[in-house]
PDB file of the backbone (N, CA, C, O) and the ligand in Angstrom, with CONECT records:
HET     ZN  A 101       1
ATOM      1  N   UNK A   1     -18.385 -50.044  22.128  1.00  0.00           N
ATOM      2  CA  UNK A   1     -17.948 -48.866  21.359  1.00  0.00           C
ATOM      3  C   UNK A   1     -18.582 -47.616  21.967  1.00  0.00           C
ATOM      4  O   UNK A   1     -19.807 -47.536  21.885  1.00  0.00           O
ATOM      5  N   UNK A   2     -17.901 -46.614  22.575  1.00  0.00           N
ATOM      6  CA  UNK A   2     -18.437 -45.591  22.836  1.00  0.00           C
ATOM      7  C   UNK A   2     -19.177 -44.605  22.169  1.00  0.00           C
ATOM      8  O   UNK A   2     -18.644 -44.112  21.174  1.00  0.00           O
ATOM      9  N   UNK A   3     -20.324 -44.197  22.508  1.00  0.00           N
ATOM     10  CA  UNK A   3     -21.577 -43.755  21.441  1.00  0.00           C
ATOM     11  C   UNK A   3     -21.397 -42.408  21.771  1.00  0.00           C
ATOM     12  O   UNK A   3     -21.946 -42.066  22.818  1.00  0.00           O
ATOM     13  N   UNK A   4     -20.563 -41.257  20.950  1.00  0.00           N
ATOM     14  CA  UNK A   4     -20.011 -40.452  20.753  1.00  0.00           C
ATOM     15  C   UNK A   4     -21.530 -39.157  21.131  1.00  0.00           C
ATOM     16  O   UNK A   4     -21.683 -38.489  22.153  1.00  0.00           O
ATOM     17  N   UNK A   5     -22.323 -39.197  20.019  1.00  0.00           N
ATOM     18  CA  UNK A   5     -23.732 -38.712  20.367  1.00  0.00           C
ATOM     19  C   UNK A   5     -24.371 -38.463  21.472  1.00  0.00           C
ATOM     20  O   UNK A   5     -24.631 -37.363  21.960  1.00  0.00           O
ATOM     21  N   UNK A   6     -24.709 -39.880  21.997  1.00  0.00           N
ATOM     22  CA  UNK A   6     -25.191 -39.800  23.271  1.00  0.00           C
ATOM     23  C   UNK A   6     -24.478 -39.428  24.431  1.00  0.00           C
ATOM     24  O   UNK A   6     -25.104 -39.199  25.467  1.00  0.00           O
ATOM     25  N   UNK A   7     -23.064 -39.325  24.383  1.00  0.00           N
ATOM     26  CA  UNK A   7     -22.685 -38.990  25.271  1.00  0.00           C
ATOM     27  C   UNK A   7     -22.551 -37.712  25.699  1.00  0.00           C
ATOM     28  O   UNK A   7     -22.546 -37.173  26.806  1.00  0.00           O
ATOM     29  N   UNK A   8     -22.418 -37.260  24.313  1.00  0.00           N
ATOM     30  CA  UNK A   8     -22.710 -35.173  24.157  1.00  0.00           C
ATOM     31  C   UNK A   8     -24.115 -34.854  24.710  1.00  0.00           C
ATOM     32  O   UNK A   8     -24.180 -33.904  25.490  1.00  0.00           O
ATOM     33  N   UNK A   9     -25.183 -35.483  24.426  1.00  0.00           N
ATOM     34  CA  UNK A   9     -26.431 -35.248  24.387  1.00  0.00           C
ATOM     35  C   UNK A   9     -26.798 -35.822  26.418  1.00  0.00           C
ATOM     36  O   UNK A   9     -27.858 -35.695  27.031  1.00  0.00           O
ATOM     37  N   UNK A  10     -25.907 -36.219  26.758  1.00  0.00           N
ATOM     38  CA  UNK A  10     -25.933 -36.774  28.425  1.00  0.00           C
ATOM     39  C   UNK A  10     -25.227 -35.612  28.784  1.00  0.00           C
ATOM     40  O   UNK A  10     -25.867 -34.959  29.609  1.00  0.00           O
ATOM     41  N   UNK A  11     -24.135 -35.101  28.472  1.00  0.00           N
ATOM     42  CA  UNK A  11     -23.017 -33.814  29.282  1.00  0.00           C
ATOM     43  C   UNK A  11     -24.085 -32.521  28.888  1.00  0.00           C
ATOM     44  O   UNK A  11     -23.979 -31.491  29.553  1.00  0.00           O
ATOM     45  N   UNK A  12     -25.136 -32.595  27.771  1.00  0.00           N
ATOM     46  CA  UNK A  12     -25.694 -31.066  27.628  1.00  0.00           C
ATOM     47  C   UNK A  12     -26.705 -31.075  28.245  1.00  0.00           C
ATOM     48  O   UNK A  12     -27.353 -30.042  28.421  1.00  0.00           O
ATOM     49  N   UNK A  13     -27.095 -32.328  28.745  1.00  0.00           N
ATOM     50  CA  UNK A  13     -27.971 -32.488  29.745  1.00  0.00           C
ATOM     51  C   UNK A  13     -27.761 -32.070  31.264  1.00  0.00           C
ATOM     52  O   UNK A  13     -28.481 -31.374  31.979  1.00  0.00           O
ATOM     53  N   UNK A  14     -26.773 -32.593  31.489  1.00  0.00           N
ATOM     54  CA  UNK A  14     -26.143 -32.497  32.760  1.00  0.00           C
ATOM     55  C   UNK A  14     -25.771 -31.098  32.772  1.00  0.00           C
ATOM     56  O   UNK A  14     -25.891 -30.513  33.849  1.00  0.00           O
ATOM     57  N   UNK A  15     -25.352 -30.470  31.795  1.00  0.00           N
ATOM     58  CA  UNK A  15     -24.719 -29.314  32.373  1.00  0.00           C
ATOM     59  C   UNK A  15     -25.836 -28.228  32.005  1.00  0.00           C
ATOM     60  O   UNK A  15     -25.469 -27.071  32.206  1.00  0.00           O
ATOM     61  N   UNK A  16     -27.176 -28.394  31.486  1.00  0.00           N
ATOM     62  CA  UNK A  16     -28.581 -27.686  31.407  1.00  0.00           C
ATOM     63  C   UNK A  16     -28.660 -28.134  33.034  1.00  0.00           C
ATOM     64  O   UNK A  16     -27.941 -27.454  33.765  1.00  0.00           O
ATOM     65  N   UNK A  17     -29.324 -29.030  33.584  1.00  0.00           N
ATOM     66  CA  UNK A  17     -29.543 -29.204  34.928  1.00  0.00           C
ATOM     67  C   UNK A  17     -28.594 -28.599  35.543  1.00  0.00           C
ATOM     68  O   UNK A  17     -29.220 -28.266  36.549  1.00  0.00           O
ATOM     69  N   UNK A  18     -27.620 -28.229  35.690  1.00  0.00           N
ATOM     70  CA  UNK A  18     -26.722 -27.613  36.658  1.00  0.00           C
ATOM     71  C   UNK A  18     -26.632 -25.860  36.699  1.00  0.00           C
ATOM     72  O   UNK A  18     -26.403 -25.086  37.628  1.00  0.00           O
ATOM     73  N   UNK A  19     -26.889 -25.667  35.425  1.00  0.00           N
ATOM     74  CA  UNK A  19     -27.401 -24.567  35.174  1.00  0.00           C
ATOM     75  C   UNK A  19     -28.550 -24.166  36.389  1.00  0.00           C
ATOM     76  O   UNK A  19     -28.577 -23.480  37.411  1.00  0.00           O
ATOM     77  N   UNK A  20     -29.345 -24.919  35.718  1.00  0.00           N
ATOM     78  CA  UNK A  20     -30.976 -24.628  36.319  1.00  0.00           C
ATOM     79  C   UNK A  20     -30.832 -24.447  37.946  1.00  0.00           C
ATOM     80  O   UNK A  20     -31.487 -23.679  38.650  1.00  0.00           O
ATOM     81  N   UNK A  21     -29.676 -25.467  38.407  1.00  0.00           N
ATOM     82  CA  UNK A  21     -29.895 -25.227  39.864  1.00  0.00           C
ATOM     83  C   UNK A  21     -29.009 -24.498  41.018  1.00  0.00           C
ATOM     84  O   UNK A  21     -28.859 -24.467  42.239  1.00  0.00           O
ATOM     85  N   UNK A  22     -28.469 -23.869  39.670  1.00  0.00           N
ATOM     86  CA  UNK A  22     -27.138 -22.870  40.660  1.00  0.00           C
ATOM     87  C   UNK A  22     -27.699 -21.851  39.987  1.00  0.00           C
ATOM     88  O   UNK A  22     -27.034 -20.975  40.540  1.00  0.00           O
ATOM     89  N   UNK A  23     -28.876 -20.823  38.703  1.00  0.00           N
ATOM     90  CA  UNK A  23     -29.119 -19.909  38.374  1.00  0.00           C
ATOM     91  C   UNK A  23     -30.206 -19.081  38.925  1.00  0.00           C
ATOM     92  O   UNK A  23     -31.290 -19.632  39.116  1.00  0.00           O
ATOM     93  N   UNK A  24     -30.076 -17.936  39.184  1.00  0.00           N
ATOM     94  CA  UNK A  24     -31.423 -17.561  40.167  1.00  0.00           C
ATOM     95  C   UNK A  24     -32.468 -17.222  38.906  1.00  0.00           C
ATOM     96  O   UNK A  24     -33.678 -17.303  39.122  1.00  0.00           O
ATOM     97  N   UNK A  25     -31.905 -16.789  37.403  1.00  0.00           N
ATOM     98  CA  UNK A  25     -32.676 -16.112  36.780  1.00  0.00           C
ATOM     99  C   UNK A  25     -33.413 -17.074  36.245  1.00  0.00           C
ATOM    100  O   UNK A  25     -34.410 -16.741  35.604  1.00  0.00           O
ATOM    101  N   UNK A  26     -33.036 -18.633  36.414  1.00  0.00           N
ATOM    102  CA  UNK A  26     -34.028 -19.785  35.533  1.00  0.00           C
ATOM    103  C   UNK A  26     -35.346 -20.027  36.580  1.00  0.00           C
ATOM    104  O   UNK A  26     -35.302 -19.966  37.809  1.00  0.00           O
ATOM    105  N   UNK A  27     -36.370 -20.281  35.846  1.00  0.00           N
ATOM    106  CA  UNK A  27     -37.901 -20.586  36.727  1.00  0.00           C
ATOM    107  C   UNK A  27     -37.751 -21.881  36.231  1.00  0.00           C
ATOM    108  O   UNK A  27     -36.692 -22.310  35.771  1.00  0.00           O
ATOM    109  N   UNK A  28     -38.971 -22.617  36.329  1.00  0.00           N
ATOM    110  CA  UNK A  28     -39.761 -23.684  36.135  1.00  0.00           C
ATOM    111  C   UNK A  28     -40.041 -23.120  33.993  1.00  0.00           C
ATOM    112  O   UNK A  28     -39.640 -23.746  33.012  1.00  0.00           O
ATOM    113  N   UNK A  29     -40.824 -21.810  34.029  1.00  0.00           N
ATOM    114  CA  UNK A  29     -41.435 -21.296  32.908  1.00  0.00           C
ATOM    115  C   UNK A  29     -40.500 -20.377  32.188  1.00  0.00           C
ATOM    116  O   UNK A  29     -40.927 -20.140  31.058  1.00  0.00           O
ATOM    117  N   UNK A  30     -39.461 -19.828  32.438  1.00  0.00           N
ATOM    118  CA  UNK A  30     -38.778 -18.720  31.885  1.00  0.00           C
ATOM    119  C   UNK A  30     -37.102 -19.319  32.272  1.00  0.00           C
ATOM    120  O   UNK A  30     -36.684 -19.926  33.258  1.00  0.00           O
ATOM    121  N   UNK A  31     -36.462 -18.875  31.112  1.00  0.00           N
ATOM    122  CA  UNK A  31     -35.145 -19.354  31.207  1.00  0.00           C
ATOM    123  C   UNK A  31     -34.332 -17.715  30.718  1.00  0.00           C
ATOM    124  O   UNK A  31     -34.722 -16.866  29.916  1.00  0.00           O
ATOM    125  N   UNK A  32     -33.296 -17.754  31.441  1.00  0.00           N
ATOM    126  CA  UNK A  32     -31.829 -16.801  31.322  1.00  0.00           C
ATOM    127  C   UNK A  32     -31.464 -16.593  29.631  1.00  0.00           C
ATOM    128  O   UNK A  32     -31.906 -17.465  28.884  1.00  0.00           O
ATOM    129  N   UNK A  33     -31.047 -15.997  29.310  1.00  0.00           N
ATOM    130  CA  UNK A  33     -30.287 -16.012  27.719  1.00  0.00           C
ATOM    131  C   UNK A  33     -29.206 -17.444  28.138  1.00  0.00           C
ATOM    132  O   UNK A  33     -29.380 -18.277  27.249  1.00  0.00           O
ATOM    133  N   UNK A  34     -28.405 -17.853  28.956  1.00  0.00           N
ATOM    134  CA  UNK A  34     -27.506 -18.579  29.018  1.00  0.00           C
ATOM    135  C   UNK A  34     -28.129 -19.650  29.486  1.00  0.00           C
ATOM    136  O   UNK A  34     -27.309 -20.272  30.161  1.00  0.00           O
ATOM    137  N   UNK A  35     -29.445 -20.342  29.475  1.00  0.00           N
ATOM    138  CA  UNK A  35     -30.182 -21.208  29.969  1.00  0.00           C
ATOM    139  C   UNK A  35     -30.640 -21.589  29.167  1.00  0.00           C
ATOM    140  O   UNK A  35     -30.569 -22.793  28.919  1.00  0.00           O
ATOM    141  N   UNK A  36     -31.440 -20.573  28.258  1.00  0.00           N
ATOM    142  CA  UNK A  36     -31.577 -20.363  26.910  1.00  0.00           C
ATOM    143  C   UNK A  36     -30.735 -21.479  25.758  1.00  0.00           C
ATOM    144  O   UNK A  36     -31.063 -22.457  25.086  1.00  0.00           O
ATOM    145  N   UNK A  37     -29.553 -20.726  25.982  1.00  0.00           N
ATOM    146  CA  UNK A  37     -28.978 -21.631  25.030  1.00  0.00           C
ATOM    147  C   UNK A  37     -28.149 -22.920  24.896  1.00  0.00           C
ATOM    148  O   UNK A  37     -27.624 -23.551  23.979  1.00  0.00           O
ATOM    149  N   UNK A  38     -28.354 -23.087  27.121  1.00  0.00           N
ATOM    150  CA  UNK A  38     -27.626 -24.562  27.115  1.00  0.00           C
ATOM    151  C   UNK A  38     -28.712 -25.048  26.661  1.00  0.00           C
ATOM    152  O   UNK A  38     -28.453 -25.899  25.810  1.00  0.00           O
ATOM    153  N   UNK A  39     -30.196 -24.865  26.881  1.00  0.00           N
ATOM    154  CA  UNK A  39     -31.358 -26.111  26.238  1.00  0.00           C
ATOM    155  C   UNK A  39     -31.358 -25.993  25.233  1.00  0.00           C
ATOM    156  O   UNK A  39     -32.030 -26.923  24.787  1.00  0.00           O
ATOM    157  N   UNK A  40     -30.905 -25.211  24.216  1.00  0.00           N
ATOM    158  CA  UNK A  40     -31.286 -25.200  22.568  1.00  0.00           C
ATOM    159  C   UNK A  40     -30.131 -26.498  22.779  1.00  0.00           C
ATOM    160  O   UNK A  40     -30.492 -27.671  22.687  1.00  0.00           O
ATOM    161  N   UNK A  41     -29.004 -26.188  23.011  1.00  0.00           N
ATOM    162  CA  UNK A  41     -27.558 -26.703  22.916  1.00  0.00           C
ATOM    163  C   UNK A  41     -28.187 -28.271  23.070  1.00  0.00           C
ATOM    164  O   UNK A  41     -28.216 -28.949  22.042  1.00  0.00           O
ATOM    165  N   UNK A  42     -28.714 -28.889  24.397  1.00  0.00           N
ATOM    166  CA  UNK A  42     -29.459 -29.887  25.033  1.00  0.00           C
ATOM    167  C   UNK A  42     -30.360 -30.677  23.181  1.00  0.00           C
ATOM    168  O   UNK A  42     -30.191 -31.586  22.369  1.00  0.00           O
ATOM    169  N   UNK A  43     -31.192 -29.621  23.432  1.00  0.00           N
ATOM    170  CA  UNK A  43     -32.869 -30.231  22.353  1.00  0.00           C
ATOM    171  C   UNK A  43     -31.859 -30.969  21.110  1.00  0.00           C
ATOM    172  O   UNK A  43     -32.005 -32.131  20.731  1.00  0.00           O
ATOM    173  N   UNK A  44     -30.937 -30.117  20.647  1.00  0.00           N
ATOM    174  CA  UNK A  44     -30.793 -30.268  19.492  1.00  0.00           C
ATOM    175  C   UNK A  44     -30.334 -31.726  19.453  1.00  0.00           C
ATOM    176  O   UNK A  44     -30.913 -32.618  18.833  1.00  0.00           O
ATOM    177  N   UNK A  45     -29.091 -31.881  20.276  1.00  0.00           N
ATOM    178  CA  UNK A  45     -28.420 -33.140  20.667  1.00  0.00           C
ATOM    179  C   UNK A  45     -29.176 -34.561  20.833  1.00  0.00           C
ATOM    180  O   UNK A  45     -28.840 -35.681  20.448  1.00  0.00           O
ATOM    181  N   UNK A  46     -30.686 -33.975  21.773  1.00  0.00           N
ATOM    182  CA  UNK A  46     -31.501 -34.552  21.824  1.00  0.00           C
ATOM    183  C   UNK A  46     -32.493 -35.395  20.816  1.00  0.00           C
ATOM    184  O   UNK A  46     -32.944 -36.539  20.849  1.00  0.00           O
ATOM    185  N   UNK A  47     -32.589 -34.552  20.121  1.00  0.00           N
ATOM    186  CA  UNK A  47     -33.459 -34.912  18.219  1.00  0.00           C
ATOM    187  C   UNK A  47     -32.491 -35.388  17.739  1.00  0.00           C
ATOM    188  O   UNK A  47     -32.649 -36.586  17.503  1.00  0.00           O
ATOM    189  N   UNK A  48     -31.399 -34.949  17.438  1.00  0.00           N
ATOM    190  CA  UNK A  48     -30.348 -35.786  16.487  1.00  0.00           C
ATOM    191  C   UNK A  48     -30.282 -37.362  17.397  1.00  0.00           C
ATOM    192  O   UNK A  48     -30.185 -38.344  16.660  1.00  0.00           O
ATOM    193  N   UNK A  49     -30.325 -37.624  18.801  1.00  0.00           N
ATOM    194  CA  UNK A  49     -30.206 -39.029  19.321  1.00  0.00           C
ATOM    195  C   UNK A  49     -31.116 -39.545  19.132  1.00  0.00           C
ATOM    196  O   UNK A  49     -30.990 -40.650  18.606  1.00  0.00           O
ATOM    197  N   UNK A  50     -32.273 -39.145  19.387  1.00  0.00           N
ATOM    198  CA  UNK A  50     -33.552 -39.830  18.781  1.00  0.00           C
ATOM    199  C   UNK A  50     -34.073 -39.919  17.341  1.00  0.00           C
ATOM    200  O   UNK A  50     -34.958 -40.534  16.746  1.00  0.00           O
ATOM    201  N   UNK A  51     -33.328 -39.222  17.115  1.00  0.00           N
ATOM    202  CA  UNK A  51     -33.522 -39.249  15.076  1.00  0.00           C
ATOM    203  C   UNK A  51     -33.086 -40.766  15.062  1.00  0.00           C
ATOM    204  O   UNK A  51     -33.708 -41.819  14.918  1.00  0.00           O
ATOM    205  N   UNK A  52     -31.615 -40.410  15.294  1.00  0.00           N
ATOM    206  CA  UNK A  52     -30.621 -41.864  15.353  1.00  0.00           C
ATOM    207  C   UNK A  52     -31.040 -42.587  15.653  1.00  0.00           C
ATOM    208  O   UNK A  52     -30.817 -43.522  14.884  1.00  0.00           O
ATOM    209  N   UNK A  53     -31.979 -43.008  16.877  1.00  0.00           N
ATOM    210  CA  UNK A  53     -32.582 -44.128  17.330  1.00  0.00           C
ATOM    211  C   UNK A  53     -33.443 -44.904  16.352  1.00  0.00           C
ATOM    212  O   UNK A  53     -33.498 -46.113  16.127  1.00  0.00           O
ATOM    213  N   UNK A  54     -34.360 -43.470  15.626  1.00  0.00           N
ATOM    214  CA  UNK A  54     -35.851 -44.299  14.875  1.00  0.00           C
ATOM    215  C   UNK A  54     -35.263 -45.073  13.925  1.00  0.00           C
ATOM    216  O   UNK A  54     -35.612 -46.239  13.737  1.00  0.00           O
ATOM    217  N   UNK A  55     -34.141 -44.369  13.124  1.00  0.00           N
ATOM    218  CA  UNK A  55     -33.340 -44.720  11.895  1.00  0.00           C
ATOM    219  C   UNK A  55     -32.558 -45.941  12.556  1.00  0.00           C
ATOM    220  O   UNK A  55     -31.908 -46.480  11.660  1.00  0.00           O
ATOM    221  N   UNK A  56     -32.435 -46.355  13.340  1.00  0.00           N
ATOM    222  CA  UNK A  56     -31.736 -47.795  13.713  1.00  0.00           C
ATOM    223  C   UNK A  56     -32.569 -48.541  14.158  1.00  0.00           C
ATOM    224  O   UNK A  56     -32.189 -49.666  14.481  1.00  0.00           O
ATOM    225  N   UNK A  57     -33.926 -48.194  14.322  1.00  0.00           N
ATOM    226  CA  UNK A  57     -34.832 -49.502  14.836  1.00  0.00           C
ATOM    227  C   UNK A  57     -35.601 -49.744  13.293  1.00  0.00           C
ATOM    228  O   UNK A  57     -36.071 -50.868  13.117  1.00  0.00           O
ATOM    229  N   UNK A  58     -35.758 -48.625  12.055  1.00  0.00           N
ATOM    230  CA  UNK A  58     -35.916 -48.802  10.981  1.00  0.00           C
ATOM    231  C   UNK A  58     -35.535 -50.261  10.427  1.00  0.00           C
ATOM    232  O   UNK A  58     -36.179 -51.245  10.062  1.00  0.00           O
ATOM    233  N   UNK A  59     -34.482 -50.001  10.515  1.00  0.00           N
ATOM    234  CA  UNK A  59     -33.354 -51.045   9.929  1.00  0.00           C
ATOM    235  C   UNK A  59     -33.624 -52.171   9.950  1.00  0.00           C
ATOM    236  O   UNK A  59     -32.824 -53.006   9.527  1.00  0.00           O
TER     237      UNK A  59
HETATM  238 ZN    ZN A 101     -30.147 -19.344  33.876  1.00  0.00          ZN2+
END
């Protein structure tokens, strides 16, 4: 069954890294407004998959 979540939370990944390496304004320490908000975009996706995770090993 395709895991709908994780797969969002893999493409906001991928497309944060792609960001990072075609943007001149992203560092290592400081991110772009549009870098900015692919990683908020990324984190969030991120906590909600790992939320999901704890709550299924709960179980
Ligand atoms: Zn950037």
């Amino acid at each position: 069954m395709p895991d709908d979540l994780y797969q969002r939370y893999q493409a906001a990944h991928r497309t944060h890294q792609a960001h990072i390496r075609t943007c001149t304004r992203c560092t290592d320490t400081a991110r772009c407004p549009d870098g900015q908000r692919l990683f908020e975009a990324f984190a969030r996706l991120q906590d909600a998959f790992l939320a999901r995770q704890r709550d299924q090993r709960r179980r």
